[in-house]
C-alpha positions, -999 to 999 in steps of 0.1 A, spaced: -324 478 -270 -308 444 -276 -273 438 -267 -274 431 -308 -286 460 -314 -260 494 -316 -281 523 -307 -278 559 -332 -294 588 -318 -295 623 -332 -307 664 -331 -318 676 -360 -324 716 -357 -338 740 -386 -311 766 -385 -336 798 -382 -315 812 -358 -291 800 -329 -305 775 -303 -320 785 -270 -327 771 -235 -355 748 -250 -337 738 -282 -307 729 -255 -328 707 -234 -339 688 -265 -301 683 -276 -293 674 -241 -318 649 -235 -309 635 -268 -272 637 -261 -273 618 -227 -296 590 -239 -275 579 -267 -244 582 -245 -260 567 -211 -262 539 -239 -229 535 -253 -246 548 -288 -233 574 -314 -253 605 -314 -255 627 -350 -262 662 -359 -284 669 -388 -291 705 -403 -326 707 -410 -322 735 -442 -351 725 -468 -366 760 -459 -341 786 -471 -363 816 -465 -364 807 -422 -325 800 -423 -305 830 -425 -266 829 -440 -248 812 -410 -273 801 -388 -258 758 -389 -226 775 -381 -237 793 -353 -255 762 -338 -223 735 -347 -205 763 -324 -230 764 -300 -231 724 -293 -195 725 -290 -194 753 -267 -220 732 -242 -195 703 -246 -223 681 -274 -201 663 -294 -214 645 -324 -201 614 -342 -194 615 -379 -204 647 -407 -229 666 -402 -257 663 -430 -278 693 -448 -308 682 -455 -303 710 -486 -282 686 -502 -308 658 -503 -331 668 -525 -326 628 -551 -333 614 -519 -364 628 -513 -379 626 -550 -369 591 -551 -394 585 -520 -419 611 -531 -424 588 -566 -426 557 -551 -454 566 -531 -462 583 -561 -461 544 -574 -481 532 -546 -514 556 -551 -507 571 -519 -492 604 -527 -512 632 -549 -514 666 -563 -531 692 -550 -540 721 -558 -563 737 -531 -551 768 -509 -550 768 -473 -575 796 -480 -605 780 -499 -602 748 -470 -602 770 -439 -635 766 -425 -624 728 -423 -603 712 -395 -585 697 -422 -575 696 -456 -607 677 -470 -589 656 -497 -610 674 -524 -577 670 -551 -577 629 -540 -587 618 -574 -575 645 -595 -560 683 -591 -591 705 -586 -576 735 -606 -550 727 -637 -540 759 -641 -529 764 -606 -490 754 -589 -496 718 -568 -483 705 -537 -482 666 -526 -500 655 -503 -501 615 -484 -531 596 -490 -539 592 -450 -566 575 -457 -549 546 -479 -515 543 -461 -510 519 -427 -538 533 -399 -547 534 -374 -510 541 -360 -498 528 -321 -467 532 -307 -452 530 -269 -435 566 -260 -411 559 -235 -422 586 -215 -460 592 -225 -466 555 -228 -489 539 -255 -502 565 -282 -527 552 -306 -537 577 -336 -560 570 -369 -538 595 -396 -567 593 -415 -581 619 -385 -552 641 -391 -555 647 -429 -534 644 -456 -498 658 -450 -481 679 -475 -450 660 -484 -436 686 -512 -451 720 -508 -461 743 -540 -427 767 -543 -411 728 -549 -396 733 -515 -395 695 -493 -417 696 -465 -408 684 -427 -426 650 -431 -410 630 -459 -373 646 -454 -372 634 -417 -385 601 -423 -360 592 -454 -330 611 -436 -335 588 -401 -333 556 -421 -303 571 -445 -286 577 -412 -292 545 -393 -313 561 -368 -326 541 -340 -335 559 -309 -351 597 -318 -357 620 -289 -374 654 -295 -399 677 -282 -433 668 -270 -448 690 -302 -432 670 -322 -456 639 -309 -482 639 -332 -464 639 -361 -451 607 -356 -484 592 -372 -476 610 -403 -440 595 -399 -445 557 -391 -475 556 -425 -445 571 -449 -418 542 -432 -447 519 -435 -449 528 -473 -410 530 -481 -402 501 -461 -380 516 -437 -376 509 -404 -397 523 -373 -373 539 -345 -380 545 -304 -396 575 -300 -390 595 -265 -411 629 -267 -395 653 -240 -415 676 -219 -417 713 -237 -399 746 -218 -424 771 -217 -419 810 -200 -438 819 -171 -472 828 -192 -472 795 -209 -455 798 -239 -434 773 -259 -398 788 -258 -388 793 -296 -368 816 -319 -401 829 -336 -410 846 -300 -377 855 -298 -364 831 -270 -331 846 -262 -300 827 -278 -280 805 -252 -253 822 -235 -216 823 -245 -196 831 -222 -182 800 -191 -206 810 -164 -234 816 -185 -229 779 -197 -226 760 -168 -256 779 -156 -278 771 -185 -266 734 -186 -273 729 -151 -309 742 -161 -314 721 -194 -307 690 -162 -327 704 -141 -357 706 -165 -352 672 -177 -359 662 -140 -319 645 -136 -319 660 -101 -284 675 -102 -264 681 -71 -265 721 -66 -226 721 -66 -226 708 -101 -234 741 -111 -196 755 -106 -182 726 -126 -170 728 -161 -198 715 -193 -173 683 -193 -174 673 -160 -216 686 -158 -222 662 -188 -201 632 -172 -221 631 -143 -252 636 -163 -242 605 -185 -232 584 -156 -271 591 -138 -289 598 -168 -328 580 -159 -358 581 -182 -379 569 -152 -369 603 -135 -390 626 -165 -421 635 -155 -448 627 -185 -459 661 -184 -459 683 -215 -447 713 -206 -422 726 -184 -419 762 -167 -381 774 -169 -365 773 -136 -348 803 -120 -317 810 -125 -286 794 -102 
């Protein structure tokens, strides 16, 4: 970052239920880095997929980052209400020859790795309902970037295949709304989980084609239970806790798991006075590039 340069950070959840330890440690590490900077850090609802977000799920989430003492600057955005936006992209590409219809079930391609572009030049079955796909192959590649925690990454999307970008029920797929919704909002500095890394391929070809700027990218290590797997609401992670202990306990862990080295009596003190000291000592060079990270006992 330049001293020209005013960082803008955010945490962008799908609200499919309320957020757990992992989902805390990605807020958190997001949180501090945009404050360790001086920067503004935004919330964003990630709702394009109505059937994973049950009635009150965002609200349940707003509460729970103000419970943990994560603050945001400005209004929240839906991504629900977005939906201009993300034509608007989806045609110029559209423009460009490097988004097409398609056709083809996940069915009929499965013995492939990926989808094998067979609707490239022209939709395979008329008669059928069509998704959009990127033209990998045709937009910027190969793709390089420097993670500030896994160093340089260097990807040929082509390899990957060709990204929905509106999915058959007409519902907005991950890819395009994220990309159009971090330039709407100024973003400069995103910080998410490590499974999030290779999708930033996909990402930096649609703000190649659109013309919108490239952020930082910091992928965090992952939290993962004691057999290995990610923590997540679809294997029913339990939901953070709500009562005082329970939160300074479980903010303590989100620090310790980002490798900040907390001093054990920070446990006792309040979220305000945990996330002041985080702020205050907050060090990428203290993550360790590993990605995944067992959940640490209890204090």
């Amino acid at each position: 970052m330049t001293a020209t340069t005013h960082y803008r950070g955010r945490f962008a959840p799908t609200p499919s239920g309320p957020l757990h330890l992992g989902s805390l440690v990605a807020a958190l590490g997001s949180y501090l880095d945009a404050r360790a900077a001086s920067g503004q850090w935004l919330v964003r609802i990630e709702d394009i997929d109505p059937p994973r977000c049950p009635e009150g799920a965002d609200s349940t989430i707003l509460r729970q980052l103000e419970a943990f003492g994560l603050t945001w600057d400005g209004e929240v955005i839906w991504q629900s209400h977005r939906h201009d936006a993300y034509q608007h992209a989806l045609d110029q590409l559209v423009e460009q020859g490097l988004a097409y219809p398609c056709s083809c079930s996940r069915k009929q391609w499965q013995a492939f790795d990926i989808y094998p572009g067979w609707c490239r030049n022209g939709v395979c079955d008329a008669t059928k309902p069509v998704a959009w796909r990127l033209r990998s192959d045709l937009a910027k590649r190969p793709v390089g970037w420097n993670d500030r925690l896994f160093g340089e990454q260097h990807f040929d999307p082509a390899e990957l295949g060709d990204v929905v970008l509106k999915r058959k029920d007409q519902l907005w797929a991950y890819q395009l709304a994220v990309v159009v919704d971090d330039a709407h909002q100024g973003i400069t500095n995103i910080v998410r989980g490590y499974d999030l890394l290779d999708n930033t391929p996909w990402q930096q070809q649609l703000q190649a084609a659109l013309s919108l700027p490239t952020p930082r990218y910091l992928h965090l290590p992952l939290v993962v239970t004691t057999d290995g797997q990610k923590l997540s609401k679809q294997n029913l992670a339990p939901a953070l806790a709500e009562e005082s202990t329970g939160i300074r306990r479980q903010l303590f862990q989100a620090l310790q798991l980002l490798d900040q080295a907390p001093p054990p009596a920070l446990v006792d003190e309040s979220p305000e006075a945990q996330l002041r000291w985080a702020i205050e000592n907050w060090s990428v060079s203290r993550l360790a590039p590993l990605a995944h990270r067992p959940t640490p006992p209890e204090q």
